[in-house]
N, C-alpha and C positions, 0 to 999 in steps of 0.2 A: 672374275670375281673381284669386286673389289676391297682395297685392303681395311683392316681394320685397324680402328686408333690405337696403338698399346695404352694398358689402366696402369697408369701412376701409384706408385707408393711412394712411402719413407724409404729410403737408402738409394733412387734410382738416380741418374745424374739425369739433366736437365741444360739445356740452352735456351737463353732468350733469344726472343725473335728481334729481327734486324730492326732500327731506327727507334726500340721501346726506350722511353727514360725510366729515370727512377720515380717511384712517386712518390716520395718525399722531398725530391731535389730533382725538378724537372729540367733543370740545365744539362744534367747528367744522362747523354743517351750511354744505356750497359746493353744494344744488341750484341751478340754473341758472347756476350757475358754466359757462365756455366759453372756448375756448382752440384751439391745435393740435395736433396730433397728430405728435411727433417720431416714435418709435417703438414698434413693438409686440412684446408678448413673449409666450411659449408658446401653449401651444393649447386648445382646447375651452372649457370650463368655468372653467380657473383662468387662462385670457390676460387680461394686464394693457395697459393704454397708457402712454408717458412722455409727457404733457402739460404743454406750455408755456402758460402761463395768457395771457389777454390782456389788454387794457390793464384793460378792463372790470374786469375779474375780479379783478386788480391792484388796482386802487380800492377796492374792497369787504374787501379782505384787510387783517383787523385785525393792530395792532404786534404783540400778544399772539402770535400766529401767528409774524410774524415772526424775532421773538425765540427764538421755542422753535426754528425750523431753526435759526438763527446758533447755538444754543446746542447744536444735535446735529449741526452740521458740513454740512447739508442750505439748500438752494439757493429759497428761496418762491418763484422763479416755474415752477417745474415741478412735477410731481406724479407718483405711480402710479397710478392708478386702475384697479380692475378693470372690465374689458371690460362687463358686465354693470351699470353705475352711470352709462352713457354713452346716451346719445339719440343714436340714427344718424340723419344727414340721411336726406329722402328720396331715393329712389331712379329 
């Protein structure tokens, strides 16, 4: 039988998939970047997560990065990420 995807909420942790950038700042590849999972938006295909990064992920997040949110009003320890750029825990 095969397995099934586990369903995403709020509170679950999350990994992004190998080689994804950011899409705000496509210089920026965060694969294995990992975090929580605030909230989740629309459906199918084009559903996105608002991801809180963790400490981890925070550590690795160059000033450059940070700089460019400060400078477009935008928050570095959270993110969009499209649903499909995320590694689902097992199930």
């Amino acid at each position: 039988m095969a397995k099934r995807k586990a369903k995403l909420s709020a509170g679950d942790r999350v990994t992004i998939r190998p080689e994804v950038r950011m899409p705000e700042f496509e210089s920026l590849v965060i694969g294995g970047w990992s975090g929580m999972i605030m909230e989740m938006q629309g459906r199918g295909a084009a559903q996105k997560i608002i991801l809180e990064w963790d400490e981890a992920a925070l550590q690795q997040m160059p000033a450059e990065y940070q700089s460019h949110c400060e400078s477009q009003g935008l928050f570095h320890g959270y993110a969009c990420i499209p649903l499909a750029d995320i590694e689902q825990p097992e199930a």
